[in-house]
C-alpha positions in Angstrom: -12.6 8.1 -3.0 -11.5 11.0 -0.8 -13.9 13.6 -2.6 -17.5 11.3 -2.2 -17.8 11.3 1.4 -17.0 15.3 1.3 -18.8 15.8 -1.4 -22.4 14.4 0.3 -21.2 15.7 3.5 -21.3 19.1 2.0 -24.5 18.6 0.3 -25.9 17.5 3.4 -24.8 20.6 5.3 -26.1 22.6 2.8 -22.8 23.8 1.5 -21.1 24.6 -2.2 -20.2 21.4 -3.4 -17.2 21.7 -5.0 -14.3 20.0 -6.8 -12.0 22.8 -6.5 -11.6 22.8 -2.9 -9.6 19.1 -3.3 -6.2 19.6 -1.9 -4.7 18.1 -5.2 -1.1 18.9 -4.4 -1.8 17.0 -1.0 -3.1 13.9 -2.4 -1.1 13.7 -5.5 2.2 14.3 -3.4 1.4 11.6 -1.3 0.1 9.4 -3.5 3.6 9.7 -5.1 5.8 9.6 -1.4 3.3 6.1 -0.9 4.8 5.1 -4.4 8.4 5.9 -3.7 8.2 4.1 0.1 6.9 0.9 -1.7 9.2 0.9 -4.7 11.8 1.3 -2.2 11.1 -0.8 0.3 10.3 -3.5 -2.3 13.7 -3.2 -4.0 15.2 -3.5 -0.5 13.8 -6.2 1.3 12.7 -8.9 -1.8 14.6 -11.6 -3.5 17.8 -13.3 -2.6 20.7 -11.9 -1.3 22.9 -10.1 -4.6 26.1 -12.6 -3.9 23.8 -15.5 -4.2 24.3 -18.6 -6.7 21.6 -19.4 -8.8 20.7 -22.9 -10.4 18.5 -22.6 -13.5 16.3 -25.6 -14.1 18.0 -28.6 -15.3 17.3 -32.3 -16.3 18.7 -34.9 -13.4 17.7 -38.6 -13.6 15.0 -37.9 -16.5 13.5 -35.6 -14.2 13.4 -31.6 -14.4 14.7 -30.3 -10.8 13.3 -26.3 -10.2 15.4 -23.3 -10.2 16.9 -22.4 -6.8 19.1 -19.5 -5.0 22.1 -21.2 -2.7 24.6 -19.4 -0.8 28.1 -20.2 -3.1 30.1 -21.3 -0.5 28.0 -24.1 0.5 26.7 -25.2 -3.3 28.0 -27.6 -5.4 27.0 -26.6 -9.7 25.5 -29.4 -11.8 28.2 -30.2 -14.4 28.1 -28.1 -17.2 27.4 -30.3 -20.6 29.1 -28.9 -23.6 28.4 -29.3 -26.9 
């Protein structure tokens, strides 16, 4: 997307259109820093909180209640059914 607006703008200008002029290194490198930054900031910022209590779905009343993320001190587990 970078090189097509250079590329007719050079044309246009009557100038050697060419694709070895494309700072490559530039683009690549940040291309990969915008990659890193996002990863990053991704991993950092999304979900719950890592000491979080998670509920998988379970059956109450005949009915199937959602999964859920609860703070431990203030959640109470469904009973655990053994077999």
């Amino acid at each position: 997307m970078f090189m097509l607006p250079a590329q007719r703008r050079a044309k246009v200008q009557g100038e050697e259109v060419s694709w070895g002029k494309t700072p490559w290194l530039l683009l690549v490198g940040g291309g990969v820093a915008l990659l890193c930054l996002t990863l990053g900031m991704l991993a950092l910022h999304d979900g719950e909180p890592p000491w979080s209590l998670y509920t998988p779905p379970h059956m109450e009343n005949g009915h199937i209640m959602p999964s859920e993320f609860s703070d431990p001190a203030e959640s109470t587990l469904p009973p655990v059914q053994k077999k």
